[in-house]
C-alpha positions as CSV (number, residue, x, y, z in Angstrom):
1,X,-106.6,148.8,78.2
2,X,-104.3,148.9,74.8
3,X,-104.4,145.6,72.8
4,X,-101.2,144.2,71.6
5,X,-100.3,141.7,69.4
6,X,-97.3,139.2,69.9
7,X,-94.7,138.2,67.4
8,X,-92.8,135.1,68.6
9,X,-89.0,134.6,68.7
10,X,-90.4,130.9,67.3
11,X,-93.2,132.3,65.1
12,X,-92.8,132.1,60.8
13,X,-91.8,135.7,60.4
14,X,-93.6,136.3,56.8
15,X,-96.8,134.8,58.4
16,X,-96.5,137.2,61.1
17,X,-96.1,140.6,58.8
18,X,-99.2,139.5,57.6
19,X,-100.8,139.2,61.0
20,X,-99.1,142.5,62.1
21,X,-100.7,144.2,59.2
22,X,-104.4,142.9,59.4
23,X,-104.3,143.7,63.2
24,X,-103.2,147.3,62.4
25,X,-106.1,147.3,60.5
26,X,-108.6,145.6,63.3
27,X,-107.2,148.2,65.2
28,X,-104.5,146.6,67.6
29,X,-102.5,149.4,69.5
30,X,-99.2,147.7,69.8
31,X,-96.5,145.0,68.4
32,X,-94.4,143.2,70.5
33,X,-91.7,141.4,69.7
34,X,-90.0,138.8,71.7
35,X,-86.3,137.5,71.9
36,X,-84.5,134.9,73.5
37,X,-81.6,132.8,72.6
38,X,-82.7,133.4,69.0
39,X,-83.1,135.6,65.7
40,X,-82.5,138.9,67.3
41,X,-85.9,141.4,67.7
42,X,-84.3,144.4,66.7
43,X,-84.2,143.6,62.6
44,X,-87.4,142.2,63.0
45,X,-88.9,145.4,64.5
46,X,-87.4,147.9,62.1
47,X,-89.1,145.5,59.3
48,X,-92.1,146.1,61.0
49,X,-91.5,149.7,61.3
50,X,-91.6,149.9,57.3
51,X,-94.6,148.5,56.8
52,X,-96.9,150.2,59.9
53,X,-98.2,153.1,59.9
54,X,-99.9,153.3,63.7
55,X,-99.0,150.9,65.8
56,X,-96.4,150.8,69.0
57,X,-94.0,148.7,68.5
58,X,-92.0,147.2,71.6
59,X,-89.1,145.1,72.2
60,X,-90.0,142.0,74.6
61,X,-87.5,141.9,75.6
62,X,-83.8,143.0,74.8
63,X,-80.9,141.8,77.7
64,X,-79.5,144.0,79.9
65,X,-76.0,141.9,79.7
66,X,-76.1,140.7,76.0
67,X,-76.0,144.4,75.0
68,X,-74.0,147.6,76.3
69,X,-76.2,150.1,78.1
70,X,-75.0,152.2,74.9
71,X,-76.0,150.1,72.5
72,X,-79.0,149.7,73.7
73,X,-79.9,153.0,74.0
74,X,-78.5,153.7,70.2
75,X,-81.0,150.8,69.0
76,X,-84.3,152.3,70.8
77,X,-82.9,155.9,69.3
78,X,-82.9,154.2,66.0
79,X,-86.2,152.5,66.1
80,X,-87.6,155.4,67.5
81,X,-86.8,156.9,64.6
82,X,-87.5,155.2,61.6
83,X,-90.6,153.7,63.4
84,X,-91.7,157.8,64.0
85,X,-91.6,158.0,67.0
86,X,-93.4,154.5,68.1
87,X,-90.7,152.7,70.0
88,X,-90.7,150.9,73.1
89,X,-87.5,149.6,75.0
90,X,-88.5,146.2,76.9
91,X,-85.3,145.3,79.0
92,X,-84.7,142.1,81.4
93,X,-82.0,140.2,82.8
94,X,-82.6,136.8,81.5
95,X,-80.8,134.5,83.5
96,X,-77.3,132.8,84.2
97,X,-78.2,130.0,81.9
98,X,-78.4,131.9,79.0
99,X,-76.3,134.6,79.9
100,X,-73.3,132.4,80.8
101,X,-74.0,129.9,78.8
102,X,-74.8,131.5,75.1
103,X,-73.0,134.8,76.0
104,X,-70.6,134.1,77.8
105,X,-71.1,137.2,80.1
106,X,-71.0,137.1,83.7
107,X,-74.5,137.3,85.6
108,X,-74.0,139.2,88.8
109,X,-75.7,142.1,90.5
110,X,-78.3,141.7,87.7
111,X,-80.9,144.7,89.6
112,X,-77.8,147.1,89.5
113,X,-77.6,146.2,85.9
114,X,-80.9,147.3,84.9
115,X,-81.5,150.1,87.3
116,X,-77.8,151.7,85.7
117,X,-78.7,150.5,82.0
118,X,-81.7,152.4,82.2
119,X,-80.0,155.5,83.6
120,X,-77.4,155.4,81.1
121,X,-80.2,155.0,78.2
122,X,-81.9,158.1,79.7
123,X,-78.7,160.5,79.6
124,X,-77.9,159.1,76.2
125,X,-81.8,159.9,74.9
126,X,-81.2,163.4,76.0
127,X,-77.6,163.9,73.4
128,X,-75.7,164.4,77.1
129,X,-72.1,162.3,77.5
130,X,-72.7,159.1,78.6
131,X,-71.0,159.3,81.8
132,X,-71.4,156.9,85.0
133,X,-69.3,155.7,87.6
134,X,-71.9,152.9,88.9
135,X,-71.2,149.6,90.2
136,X,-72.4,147.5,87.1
137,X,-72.2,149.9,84.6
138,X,-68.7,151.9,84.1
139,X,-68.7,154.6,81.3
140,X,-66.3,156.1,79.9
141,X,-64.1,152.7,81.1
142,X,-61.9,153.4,84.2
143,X,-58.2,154.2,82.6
144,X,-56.7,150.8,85.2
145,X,-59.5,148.8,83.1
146,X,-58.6,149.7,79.6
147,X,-55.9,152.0,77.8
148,X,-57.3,155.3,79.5
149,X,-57.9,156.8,76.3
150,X,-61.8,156.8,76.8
151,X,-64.1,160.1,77.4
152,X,-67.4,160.6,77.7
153,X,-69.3,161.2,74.1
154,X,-72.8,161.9,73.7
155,X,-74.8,161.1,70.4
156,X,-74.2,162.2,67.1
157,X,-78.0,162.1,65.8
158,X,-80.6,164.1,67.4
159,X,-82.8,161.1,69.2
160,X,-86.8,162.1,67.9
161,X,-87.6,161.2,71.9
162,X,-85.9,162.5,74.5
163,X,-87.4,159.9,76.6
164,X,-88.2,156.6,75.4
165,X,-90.3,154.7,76.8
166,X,-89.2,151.5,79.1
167,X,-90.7,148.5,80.3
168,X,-88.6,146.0,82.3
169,X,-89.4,142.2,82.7
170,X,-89.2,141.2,86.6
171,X,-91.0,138.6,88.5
172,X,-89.3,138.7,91.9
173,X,-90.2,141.1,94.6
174,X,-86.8,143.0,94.7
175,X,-86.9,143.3,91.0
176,X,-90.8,144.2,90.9
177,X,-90.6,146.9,93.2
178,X,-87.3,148.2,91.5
179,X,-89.4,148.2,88.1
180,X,-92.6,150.0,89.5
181,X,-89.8,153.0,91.0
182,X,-87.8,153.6,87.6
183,X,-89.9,152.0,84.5
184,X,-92.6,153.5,82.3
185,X,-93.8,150.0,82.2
186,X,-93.8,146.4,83.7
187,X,-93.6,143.0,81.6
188,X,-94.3,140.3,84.1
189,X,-94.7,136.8,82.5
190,X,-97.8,134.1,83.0
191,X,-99.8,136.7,84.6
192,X,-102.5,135.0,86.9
193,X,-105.1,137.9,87.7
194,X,-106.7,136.5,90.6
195,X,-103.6,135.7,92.4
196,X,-101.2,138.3,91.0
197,X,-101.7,140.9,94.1
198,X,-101.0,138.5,96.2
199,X,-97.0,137.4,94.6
200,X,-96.6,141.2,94.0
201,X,-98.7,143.6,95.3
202,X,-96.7,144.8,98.0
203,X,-93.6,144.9,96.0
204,X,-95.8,147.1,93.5
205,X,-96.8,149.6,96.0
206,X,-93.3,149.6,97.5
207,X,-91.8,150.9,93.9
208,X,-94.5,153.1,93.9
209,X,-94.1,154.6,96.5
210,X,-90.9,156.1,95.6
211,X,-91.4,156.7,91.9
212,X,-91.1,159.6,90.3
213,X,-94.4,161.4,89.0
214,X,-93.0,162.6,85.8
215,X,-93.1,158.7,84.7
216,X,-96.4,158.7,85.0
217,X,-98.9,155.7,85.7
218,X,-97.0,151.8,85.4
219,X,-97.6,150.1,82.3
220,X,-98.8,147.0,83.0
221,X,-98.1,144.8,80.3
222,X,-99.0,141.1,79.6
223,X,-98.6,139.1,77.2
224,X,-101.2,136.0,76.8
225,X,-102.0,133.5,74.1
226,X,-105.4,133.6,72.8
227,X,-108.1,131.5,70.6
228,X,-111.6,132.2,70.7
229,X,-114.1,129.7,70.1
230,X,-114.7,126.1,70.6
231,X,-113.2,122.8,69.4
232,X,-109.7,121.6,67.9
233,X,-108.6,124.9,68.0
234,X,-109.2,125.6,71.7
235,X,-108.1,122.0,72.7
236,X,-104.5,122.7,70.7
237,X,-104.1,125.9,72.3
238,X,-104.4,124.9,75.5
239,X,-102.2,122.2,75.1
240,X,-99.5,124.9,73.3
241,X,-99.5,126.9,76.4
242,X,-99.8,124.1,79.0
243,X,-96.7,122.8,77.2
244,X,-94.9,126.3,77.3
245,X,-95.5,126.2,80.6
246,X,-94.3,123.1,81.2
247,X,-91.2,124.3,79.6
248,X,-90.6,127.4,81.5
249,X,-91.5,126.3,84.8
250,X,-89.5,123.0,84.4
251,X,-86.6,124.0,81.8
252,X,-85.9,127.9,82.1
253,X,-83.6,127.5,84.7
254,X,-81.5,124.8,87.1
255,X,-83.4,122.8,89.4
256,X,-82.6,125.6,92.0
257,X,-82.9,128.9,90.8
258,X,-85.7,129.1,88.3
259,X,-87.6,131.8,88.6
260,X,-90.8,130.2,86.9
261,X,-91.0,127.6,89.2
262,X,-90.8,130.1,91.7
263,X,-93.5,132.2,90.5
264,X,-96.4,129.1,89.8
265,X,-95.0,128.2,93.8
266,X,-96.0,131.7,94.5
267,X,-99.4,131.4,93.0
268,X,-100.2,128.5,94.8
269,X,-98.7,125.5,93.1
270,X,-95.6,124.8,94.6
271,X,-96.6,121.1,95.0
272,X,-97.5,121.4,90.7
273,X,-94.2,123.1,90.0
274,X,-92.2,120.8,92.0
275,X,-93.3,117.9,90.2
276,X,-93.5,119.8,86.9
277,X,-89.8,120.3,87.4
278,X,-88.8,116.7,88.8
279,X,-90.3,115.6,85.3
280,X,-88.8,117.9,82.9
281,X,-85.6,117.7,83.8
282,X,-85.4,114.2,83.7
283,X,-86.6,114.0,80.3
284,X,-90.1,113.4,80.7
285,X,-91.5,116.6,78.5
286,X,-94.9,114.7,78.7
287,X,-95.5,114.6,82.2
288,X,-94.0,117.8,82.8
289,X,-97.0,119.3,80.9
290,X,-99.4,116.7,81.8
291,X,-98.7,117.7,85.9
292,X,-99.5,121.5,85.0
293,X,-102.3,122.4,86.7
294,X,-105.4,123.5,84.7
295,X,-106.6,126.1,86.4
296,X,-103.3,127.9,86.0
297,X,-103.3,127.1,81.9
298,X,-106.7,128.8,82.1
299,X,-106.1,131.9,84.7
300,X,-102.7,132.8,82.5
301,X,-104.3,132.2,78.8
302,X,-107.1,133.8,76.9
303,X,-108.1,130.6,75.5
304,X,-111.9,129.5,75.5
305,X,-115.4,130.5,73.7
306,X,-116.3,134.1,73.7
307,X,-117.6,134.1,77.4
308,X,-114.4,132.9,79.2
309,X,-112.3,135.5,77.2
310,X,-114.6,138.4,77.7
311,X,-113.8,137.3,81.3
312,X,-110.4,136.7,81.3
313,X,-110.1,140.5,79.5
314,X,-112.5,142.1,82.2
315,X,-110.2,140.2,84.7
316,X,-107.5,141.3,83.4
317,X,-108.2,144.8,83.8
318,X,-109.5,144.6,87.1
319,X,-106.2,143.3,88.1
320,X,-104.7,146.7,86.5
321,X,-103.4,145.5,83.6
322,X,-103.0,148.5,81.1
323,X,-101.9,146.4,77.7
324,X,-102.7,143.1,77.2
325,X,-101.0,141.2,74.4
326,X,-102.2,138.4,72.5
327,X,-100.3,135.4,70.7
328,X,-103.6,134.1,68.7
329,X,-103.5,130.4,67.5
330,X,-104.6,129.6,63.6
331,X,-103.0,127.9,61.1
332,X,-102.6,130.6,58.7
333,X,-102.3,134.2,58.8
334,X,-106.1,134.7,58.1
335,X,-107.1,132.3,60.7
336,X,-104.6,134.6,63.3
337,X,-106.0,137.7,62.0
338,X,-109.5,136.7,62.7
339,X,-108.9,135.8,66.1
340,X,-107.3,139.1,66.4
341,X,-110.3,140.8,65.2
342,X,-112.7,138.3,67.7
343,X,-110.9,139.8,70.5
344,X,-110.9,143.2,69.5
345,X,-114.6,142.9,69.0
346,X,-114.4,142.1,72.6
347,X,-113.4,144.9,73.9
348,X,-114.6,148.2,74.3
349,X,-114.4,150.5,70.8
């Protein structure tokens, strides 16, 4: 199992180049860096490309609607390269509240979207025109769409990968099972190991079953927050994530169509959620993380003395995760850097 090491969208960005670089040298495998409706991940990763030497660093994640299928596939190319080689292309579809709302683009067929993106990233990797016809994704533009003076182009540079790889973000079963047949790796979020086979095992085995070999085994990739030991630190973790929680399940989405909420229902909370919901979106921010349940804080966190996160990592793997990620609390870089080296010791050399 790699070990990873998260950069916030919300995180102090000189803090966490100094956290990047002592986990390179605690020997972390991978960065990832996140991205929302926020400072984009893309200048922050080719910073961190400059001063690495070893490390993957991944995109978690970039939007499949925000950004052209090309330029997306240009951006990995390019961080590929100056990175040498150690870029990875997390893609998702967000949702309509940010997509329609801060973008201002349209959110339909959003599966389509990422199933053609990724094609179209694929052909571009490999310097051939960029040429689709799909039902999301048209390239070069139909002439009846535009002034008929596009053709297909491949690119100018030489990519140093001809195939990058790419992890996709997806919770529900469609989109799971779409993920494990076309990704070299899966980002699913608030990952509960004990109940995760149960919300997507089938969908899992269903992708799988049609995947091609050459992509070799799924990346399973979570991303968790982590503090090891006992005290004020482990009690303000816990309420961090129980908060974030709170947030996603009740706020990342309309009272209908939120995926969270659909997820923690999944899992076994539907009761939780509901209520979780009824709170946050009246206001109550409080109450929305008070009704979280604790058991879920604790299955989807690394948070605890050095005996509940030396479970939670053997329980982790046993659920067949292949990275795990951590966000480590501290109030300083030196304080996050030692918690990144607690966990490492953790694991196996």
């Amino acid at each position: 199992m790699r070990l990873g090491l998260a950069v916030d969208y919300a995180d102090d960005f000189a803090t966490a180049v100094e956290v990047v670089r002592g986990g390179e040298r605690a020997g972390i495998d991978l960065v990832a860096v996140a991205e929302a409706y926020s400072f984009d991940a893309v200048s922050r990763l080719g910073y961190l490309a400059a001063v690495t030497d070893r490390v993957a660093l991944a995109a978690t994640i970039l939007g499949a609607y925000t950004r052209t299928p090309a330029t997306l596939a240009m951006t990995a190319a390019g961080l590929d390269d100056v990175s040498g080689g150690r870029f990875e292309l997390g893609l998702g579809a967000s949702g309509p509240q940010v997509v329609e709302g801060f973008h201002g683009v349209p959110f339909v067929a959003p599966l389509t979207r990422l199933r053609e993106t990724v094609e179209v990233c694929r052909t571009i990797w490999r310097r051939e025109p960029a040429v689709l016809d799909g039902t999301a994704v048209h390239v070069p533009l139909p002439a009846d769409q535009g002034t008929g003076l596009g053709k297909p182009l491949a690119l100018v540079n030489t990519p140093r990968r001809a195939r990058i790889p790419v992890s996709i973000a997806a919770l529900t079963p469609r989109s799971v099972a779409q993920t494990a047949e076309i990704a070299e790796g899966w980002l699913p979020a608030f990952f509960h190991p004990e109940r995760a086979d149960a919300v997507w095992g089938r969908a899992l085995a269903e992708g799988a079953a049609r995947r091609d070999p050459g992509l070799g085994p799924l990346d399973v990739h979570v991303v968790v927050p982590l503090a090891v030991g006992r005290g004020p630190l482990v009690q303000a973790a816990l309420a961090a994530h129980r908060a974030r929680l709170a947030l996603y399940v009740g706020g990342m989405g309309a009272r209908h169509k939120n995926f969270y909420a659909e997820l923690a229902a999944g899992f076994g909370y539907a009761k939780a959620a509901a209520e979780v919901q009824e709170r946050f979106l009246a206001g109550d921010r409080t109450g929305a993380a008070a009704a979280v349940p604790a058991d879920l804080v604790a299955a989807t966190s690394l948070i605890g003395d050095e005996g509940a996160v030396r479970d939670g990592l053997a329980a982790l793997e046993a659920a067949g995760v292949t990275t795990a990620t951590v966000h480590p609390a501290g109030a300083s870089a030196a304080d996050r850097i030692a918690q990144v080296e607690a966990v490492r010791a953790l694991l196996p050399a």
